[in-house]
ZAMAR-469460 format. One record per residue (C-alpha): residue number from 1; residue in three letters; x, z, y. Coordinates in Angstrom, 2 decimals. Example, Ala and Ser with C-alpha at 12.3 -4.5 7.8 and 13.67 -1.06 7.14 Angstrom:
seq	type	x	z	y
1	ALA	12.30	7.80	-4.50
2	SER	13.67	7.14	-1.06
This chain:
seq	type	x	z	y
1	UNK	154.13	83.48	130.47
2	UNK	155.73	83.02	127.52
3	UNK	155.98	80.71	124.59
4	UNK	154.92	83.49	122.23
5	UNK	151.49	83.89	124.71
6	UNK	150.95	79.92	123.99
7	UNK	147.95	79.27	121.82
8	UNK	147.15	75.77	119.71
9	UNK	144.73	74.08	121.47
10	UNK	141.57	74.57	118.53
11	UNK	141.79	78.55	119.61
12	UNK	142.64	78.14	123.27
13	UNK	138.83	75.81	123.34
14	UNK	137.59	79.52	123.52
15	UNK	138.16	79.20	126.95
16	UNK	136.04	76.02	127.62
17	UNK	133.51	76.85	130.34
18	UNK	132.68	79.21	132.72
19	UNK	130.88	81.65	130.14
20	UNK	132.16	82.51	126.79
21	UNK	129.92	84.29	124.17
22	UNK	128.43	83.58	120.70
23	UNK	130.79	81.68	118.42
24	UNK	130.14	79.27	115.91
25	UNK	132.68	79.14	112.86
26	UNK	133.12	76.95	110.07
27	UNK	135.61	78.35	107.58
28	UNK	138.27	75.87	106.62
29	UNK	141.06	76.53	103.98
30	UNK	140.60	80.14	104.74
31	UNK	140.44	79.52	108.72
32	UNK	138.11	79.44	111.60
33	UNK	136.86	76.12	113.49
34	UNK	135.67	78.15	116.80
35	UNK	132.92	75.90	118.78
36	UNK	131.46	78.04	122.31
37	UNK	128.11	78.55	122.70
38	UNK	127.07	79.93	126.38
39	UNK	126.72	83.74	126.13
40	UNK	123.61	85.59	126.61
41	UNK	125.66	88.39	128.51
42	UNK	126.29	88.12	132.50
43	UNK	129.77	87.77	133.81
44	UNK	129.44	91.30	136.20
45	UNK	132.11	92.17	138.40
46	UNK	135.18	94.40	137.04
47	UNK	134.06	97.18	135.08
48	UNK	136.58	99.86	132.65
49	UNK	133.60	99.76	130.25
50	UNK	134.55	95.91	129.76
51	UNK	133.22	92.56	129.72
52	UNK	130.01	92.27	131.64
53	UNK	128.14	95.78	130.58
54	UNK	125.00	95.75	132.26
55	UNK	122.42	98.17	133.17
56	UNK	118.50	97.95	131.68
57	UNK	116.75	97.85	128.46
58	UNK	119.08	96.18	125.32
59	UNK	118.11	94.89	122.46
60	UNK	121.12	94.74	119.66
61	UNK	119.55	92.45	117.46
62	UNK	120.60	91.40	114.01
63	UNK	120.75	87.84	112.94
64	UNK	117.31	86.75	111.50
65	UNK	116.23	90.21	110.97
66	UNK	119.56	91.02	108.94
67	UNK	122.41	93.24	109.43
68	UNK	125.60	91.18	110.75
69	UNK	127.45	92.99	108.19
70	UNK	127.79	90.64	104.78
71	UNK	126.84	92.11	101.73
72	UNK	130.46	92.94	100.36
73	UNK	131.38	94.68	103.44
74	UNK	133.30	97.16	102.78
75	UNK	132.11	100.36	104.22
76	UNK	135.01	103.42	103.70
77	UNK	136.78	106.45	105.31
78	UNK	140.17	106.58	105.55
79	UNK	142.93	109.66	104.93
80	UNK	146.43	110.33	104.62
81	UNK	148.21	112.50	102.00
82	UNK	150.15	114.75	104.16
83	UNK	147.05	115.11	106.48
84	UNK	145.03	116.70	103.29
85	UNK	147.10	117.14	100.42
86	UNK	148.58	120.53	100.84
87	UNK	150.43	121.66	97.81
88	UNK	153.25	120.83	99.84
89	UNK	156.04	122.42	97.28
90	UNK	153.62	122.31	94.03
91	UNK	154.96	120.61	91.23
92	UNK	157.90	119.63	91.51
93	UNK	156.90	117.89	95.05
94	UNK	159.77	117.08	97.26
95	UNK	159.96	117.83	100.83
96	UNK	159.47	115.17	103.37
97	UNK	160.21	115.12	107.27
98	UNK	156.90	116.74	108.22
99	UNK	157.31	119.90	105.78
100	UNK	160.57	120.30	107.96
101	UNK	159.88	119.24	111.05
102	UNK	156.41	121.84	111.07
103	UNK	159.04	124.49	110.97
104	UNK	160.26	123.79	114.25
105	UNK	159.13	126.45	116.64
106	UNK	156.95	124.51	119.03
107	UNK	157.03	121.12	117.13
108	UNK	152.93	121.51	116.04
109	UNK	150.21	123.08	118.20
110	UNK	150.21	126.55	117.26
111	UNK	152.34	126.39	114.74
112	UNK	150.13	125.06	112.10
113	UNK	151.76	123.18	109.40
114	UNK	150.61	121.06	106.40
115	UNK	150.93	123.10	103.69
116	UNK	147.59	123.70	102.25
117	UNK	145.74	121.29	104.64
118	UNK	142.45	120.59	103.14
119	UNK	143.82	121.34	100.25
120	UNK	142.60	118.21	98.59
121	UNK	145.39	118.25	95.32
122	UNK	143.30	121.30	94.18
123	UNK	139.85	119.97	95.59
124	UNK	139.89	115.82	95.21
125	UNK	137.17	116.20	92.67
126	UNK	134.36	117.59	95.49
127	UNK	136.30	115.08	98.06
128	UNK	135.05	112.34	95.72
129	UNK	131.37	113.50	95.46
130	UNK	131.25	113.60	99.10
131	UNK	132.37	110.51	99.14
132	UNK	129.79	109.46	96.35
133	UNK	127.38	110.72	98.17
134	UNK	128.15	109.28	101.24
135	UNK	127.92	105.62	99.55
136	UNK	131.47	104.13	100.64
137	UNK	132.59	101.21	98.96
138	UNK	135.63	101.96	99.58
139	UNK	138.48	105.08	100.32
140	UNK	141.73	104.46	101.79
141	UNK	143.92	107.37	100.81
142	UNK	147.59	106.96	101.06
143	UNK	150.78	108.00	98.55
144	UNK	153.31	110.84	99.44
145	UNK	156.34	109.66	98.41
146	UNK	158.11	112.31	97.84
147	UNK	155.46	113.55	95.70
148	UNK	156.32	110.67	93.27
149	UNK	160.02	110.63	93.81
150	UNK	161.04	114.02	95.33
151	UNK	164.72	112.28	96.18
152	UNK	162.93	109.55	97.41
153	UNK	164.84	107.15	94.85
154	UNK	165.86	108.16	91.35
155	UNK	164.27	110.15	88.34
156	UNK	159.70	110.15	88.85
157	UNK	157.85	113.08	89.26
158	UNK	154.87	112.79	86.64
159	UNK	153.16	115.61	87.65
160	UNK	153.19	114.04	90.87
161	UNK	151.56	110.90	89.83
162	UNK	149.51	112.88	87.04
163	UNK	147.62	113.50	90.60
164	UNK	147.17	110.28	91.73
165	UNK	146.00	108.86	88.10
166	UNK	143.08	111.93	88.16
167	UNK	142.11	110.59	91.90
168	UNK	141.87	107.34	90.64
169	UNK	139.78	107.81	87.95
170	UNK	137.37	109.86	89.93
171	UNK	137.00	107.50	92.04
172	UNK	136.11	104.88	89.19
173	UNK	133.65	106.92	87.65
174	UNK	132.40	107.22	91.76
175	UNK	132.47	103.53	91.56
176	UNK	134.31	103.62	95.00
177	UNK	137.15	100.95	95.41
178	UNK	140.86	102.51	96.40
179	UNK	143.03	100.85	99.19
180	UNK	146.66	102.87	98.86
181	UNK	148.73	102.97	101.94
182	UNK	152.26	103.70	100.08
183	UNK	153.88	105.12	103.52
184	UNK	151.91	107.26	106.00
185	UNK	154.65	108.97	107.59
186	UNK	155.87	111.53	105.03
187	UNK	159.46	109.92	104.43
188	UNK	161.62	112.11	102.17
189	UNK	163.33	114.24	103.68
190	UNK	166.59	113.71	101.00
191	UNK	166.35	109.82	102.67
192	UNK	166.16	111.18	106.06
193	UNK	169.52	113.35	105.24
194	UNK	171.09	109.58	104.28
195	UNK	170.20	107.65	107.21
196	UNK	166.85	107.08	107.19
197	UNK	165.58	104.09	108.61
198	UNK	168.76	103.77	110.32
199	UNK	170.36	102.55	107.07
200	UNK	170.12	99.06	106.37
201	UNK	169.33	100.22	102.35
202	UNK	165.96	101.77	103.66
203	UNK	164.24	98.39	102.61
204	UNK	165.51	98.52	99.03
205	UNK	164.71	102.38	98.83
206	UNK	161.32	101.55	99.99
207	UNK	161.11	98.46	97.72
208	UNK	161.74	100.19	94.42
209	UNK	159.05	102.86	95.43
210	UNK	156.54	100.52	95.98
211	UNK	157.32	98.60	92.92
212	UNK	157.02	102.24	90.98
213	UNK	153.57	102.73	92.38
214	UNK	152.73	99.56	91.55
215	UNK	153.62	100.14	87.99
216	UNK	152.29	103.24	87.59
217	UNK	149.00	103.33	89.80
218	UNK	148.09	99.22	89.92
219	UNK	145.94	99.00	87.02
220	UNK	143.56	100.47	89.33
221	UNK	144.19	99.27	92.32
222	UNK	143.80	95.55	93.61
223	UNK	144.06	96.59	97.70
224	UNK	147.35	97.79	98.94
225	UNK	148.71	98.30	102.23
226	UNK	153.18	98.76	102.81
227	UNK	153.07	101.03	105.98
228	UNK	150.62	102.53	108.35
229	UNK	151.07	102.39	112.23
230	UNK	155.07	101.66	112.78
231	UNK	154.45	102.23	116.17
232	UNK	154.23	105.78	115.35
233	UNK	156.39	106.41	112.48
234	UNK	159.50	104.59	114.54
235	UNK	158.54	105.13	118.23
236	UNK	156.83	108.46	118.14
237	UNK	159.12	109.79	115.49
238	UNK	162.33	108.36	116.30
239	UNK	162.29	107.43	120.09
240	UNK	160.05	110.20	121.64
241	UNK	160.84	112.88	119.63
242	UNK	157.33	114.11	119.06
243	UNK	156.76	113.20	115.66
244	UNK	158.86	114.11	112.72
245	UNK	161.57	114.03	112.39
246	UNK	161.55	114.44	116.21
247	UNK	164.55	112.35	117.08
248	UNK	165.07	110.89	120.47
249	UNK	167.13	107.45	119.79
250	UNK	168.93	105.26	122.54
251	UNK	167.04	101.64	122.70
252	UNK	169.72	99.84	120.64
253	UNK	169.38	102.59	117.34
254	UNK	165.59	102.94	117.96
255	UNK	165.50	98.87	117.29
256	UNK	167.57	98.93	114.71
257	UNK	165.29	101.49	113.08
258	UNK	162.29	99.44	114.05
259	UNK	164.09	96.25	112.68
260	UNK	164.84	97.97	108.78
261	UNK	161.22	99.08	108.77
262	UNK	159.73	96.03	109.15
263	UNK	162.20	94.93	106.40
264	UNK	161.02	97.59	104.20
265	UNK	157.63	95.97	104.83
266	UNK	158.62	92.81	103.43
267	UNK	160.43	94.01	100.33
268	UNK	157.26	95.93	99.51
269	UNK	155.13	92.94	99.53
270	UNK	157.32	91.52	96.89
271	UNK	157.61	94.74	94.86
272	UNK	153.85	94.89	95.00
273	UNK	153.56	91.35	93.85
274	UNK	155.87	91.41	91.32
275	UNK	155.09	94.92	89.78
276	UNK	150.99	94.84	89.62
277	UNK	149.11	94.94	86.78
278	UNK	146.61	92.81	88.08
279	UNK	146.26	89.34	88.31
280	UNK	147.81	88.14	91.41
281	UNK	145.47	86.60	92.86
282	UNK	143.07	89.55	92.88
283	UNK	145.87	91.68	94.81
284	UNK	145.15	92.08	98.48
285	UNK	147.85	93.43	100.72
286	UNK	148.05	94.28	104.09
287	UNK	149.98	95.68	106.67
288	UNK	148.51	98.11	109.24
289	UNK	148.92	98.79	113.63
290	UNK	148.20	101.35	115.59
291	UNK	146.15	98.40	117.43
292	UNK	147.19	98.68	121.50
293	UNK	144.42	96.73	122.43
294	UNK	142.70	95.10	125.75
295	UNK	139.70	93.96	127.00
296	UNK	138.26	92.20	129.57
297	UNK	137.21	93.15	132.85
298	UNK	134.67	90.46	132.74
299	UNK	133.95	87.37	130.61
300	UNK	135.07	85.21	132.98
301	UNK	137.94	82.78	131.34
302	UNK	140.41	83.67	133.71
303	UNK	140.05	87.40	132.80
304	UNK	139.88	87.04	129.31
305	UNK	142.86	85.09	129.51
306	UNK	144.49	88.19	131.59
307	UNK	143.24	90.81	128.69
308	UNK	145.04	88.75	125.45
309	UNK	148.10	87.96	127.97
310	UNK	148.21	91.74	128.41
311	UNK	147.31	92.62	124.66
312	UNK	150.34	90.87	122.99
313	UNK	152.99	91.22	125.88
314	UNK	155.78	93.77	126.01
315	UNK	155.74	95.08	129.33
316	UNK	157.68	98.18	128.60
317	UNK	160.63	99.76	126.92
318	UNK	158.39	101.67	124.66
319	UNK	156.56	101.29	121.28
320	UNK	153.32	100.54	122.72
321	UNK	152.49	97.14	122.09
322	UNK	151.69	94.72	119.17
323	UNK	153.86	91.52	118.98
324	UNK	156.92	93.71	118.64
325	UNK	156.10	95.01	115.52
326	UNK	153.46	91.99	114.57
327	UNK	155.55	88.74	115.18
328	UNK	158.43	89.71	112.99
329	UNK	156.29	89.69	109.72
330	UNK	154.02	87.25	110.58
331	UNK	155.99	84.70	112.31
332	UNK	159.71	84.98	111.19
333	UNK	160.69	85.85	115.04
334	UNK	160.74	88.34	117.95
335	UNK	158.74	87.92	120.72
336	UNK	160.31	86.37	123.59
337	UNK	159.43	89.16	126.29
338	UNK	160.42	91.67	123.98
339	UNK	164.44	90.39	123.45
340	UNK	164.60	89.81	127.23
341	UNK	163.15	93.03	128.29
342	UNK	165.69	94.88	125.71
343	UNK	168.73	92.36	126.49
344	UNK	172.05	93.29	125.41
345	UNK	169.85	96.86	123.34
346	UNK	169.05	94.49	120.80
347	UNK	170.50	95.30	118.09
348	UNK	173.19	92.33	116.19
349	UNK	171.54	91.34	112.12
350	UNK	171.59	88.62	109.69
351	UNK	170.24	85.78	110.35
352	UNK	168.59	85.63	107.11
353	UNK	166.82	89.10	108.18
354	UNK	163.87	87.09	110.24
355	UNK	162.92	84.92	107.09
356	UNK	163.27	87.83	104.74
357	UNK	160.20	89.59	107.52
358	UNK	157.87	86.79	107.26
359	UNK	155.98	88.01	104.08
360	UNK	152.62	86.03	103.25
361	UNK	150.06	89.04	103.38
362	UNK	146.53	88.87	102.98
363	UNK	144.89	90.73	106.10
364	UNK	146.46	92.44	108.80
365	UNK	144.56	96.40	108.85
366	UNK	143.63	97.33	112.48
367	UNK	143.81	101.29	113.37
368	UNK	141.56	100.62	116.50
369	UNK	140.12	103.86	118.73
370	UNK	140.18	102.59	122.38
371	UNK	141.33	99.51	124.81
372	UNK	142.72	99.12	127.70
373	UNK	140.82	97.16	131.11
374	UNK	142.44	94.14	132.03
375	UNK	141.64	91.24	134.94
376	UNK	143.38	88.48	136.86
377	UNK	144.42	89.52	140.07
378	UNK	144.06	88.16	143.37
379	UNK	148.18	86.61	143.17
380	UNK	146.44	85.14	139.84
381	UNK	148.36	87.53	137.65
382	UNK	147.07	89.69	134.83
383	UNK	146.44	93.70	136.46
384	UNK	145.03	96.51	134.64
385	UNK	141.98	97.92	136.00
386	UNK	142.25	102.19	136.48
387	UNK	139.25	104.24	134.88
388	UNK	137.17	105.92	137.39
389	UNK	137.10	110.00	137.95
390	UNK	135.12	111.48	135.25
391	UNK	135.34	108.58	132.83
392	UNK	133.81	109.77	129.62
393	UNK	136.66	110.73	126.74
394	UNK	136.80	111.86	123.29
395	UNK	138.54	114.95	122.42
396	UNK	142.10	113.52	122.82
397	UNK	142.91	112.65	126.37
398	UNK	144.34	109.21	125.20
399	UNK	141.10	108.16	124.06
400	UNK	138.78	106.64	126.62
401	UNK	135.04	105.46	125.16
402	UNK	135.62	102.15	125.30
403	UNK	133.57	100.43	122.52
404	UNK	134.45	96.42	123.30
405	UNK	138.09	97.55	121.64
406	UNK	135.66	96.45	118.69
407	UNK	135.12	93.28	119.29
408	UNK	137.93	92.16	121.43
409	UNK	140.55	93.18	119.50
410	UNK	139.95	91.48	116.43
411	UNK	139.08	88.55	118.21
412	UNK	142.34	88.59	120.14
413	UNK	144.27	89.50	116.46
414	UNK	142.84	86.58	115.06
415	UNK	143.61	84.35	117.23
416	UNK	146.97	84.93	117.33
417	UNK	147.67	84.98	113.16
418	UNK	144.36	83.63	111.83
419	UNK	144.71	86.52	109.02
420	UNK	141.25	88.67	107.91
421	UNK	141.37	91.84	109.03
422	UNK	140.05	95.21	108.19
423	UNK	139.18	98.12	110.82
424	UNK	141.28	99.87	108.82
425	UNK	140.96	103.73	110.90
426	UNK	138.41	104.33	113.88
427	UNK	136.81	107.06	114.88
428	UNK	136.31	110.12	117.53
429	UNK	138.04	113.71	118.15
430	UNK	135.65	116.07	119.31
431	UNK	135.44	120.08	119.45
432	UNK	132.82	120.40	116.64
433	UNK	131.52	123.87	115.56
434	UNK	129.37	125.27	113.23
435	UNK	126.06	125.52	114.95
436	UNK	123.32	128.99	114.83
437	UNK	121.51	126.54	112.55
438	UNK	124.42	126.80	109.87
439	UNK	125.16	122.67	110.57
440	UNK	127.38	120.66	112.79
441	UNK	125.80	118.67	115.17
442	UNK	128.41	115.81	116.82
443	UNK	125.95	112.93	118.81
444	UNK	128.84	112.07	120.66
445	UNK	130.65	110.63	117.26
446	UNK	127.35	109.59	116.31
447	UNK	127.02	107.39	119.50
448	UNK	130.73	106.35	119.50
449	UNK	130.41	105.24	116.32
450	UNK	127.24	103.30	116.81
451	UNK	128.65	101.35	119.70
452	UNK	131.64	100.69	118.06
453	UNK	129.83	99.01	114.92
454	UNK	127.86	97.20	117.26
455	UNK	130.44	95.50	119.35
456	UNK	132.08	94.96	115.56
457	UNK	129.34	93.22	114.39
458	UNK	129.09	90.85	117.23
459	UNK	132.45	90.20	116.23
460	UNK	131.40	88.93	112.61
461	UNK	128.28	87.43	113.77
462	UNK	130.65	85.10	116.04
463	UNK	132.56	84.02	111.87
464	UNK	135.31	86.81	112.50
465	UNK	136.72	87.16	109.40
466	UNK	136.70	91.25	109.26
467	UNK	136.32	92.92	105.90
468	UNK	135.76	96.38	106.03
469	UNK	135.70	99.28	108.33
470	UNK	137.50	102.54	107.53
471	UNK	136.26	105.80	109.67
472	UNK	138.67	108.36	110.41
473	UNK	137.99	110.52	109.05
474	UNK	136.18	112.02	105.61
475	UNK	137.52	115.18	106.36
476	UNK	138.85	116.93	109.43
477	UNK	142.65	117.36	108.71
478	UNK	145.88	118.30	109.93
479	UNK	146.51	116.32	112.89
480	UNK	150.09	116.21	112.94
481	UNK	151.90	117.03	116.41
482	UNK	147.89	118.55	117.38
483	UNK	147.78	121.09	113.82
484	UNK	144.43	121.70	113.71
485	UNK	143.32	121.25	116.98
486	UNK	141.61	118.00	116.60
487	UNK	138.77	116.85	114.66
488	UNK	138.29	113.57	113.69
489	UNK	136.09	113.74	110.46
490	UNK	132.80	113.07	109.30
491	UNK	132.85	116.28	107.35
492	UNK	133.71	119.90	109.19
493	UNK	136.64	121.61	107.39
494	UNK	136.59	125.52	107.52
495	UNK	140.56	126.26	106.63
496	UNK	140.22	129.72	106.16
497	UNK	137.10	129.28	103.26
498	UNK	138.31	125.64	102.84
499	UNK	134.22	125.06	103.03
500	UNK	133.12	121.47	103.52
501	UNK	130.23	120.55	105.57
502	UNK	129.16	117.10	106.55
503	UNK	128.46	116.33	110.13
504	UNK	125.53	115.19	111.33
505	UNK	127.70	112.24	111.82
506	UNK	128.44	112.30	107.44
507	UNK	124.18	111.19	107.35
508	UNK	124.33	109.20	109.95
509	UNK	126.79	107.17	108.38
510	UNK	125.60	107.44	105.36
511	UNK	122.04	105.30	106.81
512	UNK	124.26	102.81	107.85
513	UNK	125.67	102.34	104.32
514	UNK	122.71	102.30	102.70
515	UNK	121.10	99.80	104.83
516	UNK	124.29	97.67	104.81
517	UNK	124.29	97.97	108.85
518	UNK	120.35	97.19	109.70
519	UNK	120.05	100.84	110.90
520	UNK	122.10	99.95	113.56
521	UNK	119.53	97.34	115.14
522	UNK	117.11	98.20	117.68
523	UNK	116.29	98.69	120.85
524	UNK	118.30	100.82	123.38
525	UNK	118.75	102.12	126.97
526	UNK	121.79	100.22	127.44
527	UNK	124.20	97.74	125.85
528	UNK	127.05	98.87	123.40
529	UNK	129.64	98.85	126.16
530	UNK	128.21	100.94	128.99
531	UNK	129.33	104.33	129.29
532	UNK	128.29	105.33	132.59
533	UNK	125.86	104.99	134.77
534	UNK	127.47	102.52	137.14
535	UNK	127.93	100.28	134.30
């Protein structure tokens, strides 16, 4: 194991005794003291529903008779401009890689493309009231670029940010709080044409835009996050070929590309900090993952040890882990696994590159929708455990129901950079209709979600410091390389009619708002983490 893997000893106490549960914390300079209590759950044998799930009668109780969720929680949903924008050409909007890359016969399921989307530009101001009336506290929405800058540097679009400015003051008469994401994966396409983020001057590019939203949007705004899901924009995009622009990269460009985007990263925090309108202190900025996360067979020590081993390795010459695209920015290196497993690929940069990365941020956003099964083997090494035939799934293949990615993954997170975090996307795809009864009935999201609060709350009932949670989505959407196919939102979108509809899911939700999370607390037929009848 390496260094990287090495905790300090006050977080490795976690694994003091032959039970870990209920945490206490004491906060301390904006940290967490952990003590162990025993746990109240039984240390079962392996199980892909994770960490002890038992059969019988539960009882999710709240602390004292009160939610687990503190009063400024931040309940939200969560989009992404090219998801429901449309208007992709409309004033004087420039193109990015998705408006090209949906042109590519066979790129997008179907076809489909972004164009009109939801067609929020034209319909933000009903977006908003169902928002309203679904109580968030908060909406993360994100920026398209070359919406604002159709070059992606140079001359502003007004008309472009005339758009954001009318969002944001719905939203304030709403009283709902924004958190902008300034890149969700529409990069210009005029940037792409110069490099991309194969050219070192990507971070500068990316600086000066941030530091133009800043200028132009921050009087508003107070939460911020640089880039969502690298693992996705970089990997997906530029190693696998199935997101745009649908390159396919040899190791040593693919890091290089992965190396200037976490650069970019840092240069936005500065641009932010230095361009708000706000006092600084009152700016909170983040940085968001598409979280690969683990959990543990059991909550035995030795298999939780095997699940955060296996959550911050790199095991494989891929994009699909955390501490390649975590450690950088939050501590000034690359993980250890990572530069021998990529040897002589790694790419040759300044030295200075490394401390540039390392950024102070103020919470680390967690894009969180399943976890993988992990347990010490019988040689005493960490081994994945398989799902079982017939494991229940969401409406994506990739997604097994595993609700402990919850709890475990922030826990592990923290752990490992002692930053809050928000839960800043979760949620469930499945193949909703519109009913005889005119509505859309989705219990499975309903339950997902449920589970997945719960195992969140038990999180912040052990002093996690977690500050919000973000479902994906308001709306269904365009879901890039899928088109249409999938849908992930609380509210059913009819694209020919462009009709809204909220879910059963949307009221469902809404309860848990308005009770601040006691809804969720009751009695059940099982615990949060057991999905099948073998438990």
């Amino acid at each position: 194991m390496s260094s990287d893997s090495k905790l300090d000893l006050s977080r490795r106490q976690l694994l003091r005794g032959s039970l870990l549960g209920p945490l206490s914390a004491g906060a301390v300079g904006g940290t967490i003291g952990w003590s162990v209590a025993r746990s109240a759950r039984a240390a079962g044998s392996p199980s892909p529903n994770g960490a002890g799930a038992s059969a019988g009668a539960s009882v999710n109780a709240s602390v004292g008779g009160r939610s687990a969720f503190p009063k400024k929680f931040q309940w939200g949903v969560a989009t992404a401009a090219y998801q429901i924008e449309g208007a992709a050409t409309e004033d004087g909007k420039g193109p990015s890689v998705w408006d090209v890359f949906c042109k590519k016969p066979g790129a997008v399921f179907e076809g489909h493309t972004g164009d009109v989307a939801c067609d929020h530009y034209h319909r933000y101001k009903e977006d908003v009231a169902l928002m309203k009336r679904l109580g968030v506290k908060s909406y993360r929405f994100s920026v398209s670029w070359p919406r604002v800058l159709p070059e992606g540097v140079g001359a502003a679009n007004s008309k472009g940010f005339d758009f954001y400015n009318r969002l944001l003051d719905e939203l304030q008469k709403a009283g709902i709080a924004p958190l902008c994401t300034l890149f969700h994966w529409d990069f210009p396409q005029a940037l792409y044409k110069r490099g991309g983020w194969l050219n070192r001057d990507v971070a500068d590019w990316f600086a000066d835009y941030a530091g133009l939203v800043a200028e132009k949007l921050g009087d508003r705004i107070k939460d911020w996050v640089t880039q969502n899901e690298p693992q996705c924009f970089i990997g997906l995009a530029l190693r696998d070929g199935v997101h745009a622009p649908g390159d396919k990269l040899k190791d040593p460009d693919y890091l290089t590309a992965a190396h200037n985007g976490m650069r970019a990263h840092a240069k936005a925090v500065q641009a932010l900090r230095a361009h708000t309108k706000r006092d600084e202190k009152s700016v909170k900025i983040g940085y968001v993952l598409s979280a690969q996360l683990t959990q543990p067979a059991t909550e035995k020590p030795e298999d939780i040890e095997a699940a955060r081993w296996a959550n911050f390795s790199v095991r494989d010459r891929n994009e699909w882990n955390n501490s390649w695209w975590t450690d950088p920015v939050m501590m000034g290196r690359y993980p250890e696994d990572g530069v021998k497993l990529f040897g002589k690929d790694m790419p040759a940069f300044k030295a200075a590159d490394l401390d540039e990365m390392k950024q102070p941020i103020d919470f680390l956003g967690l894009n969180i929708y399943k976890a993988d099964t992990w347990r010490r083997g019988e040689d005493g090494k960490p081994v994945p455990v398989s799902l079982p035939p017939g494991y229940p799934r969401s409406g994506v293949d990739w997604q097994s129901i595993t609700p402990g990615a919850l709890y475990w993954g922030p826990r592990f997170f923290h752990e490992r950079y002692g930053l809050p975090m928000s839960i800043t996307e979760n949620g469930l795809s499945t193949r909703d209709q519109v009913f005889l009864d005119g509505k859309v009935h989705d219990p499975q999201r309903i339950d997902y979600m449920h589970r997945a609060l719960l195992e969140l709350g038990r999180g912040i009932k052990e002093g996690l410091p977690i500050t919000g949670y973000y479902a994906w989505s308001l709306l269904d959407n365009f879901e890039w390389s899928d088109g249409y196919k999938q849908r992930f939102g609380l509210t059913y979108v009819d694209y020919q009619t462009q009709r809204r509809i909220p879910k059963d899911s949307f009221d469902w939700y809404r309860q848990v708002i308005a009770s601040g999370g006691k809804s969720l607390y009751g009695k059940t037929v099982l615990s949060a983490t057991q999905v099948t009848d073998a438990g």
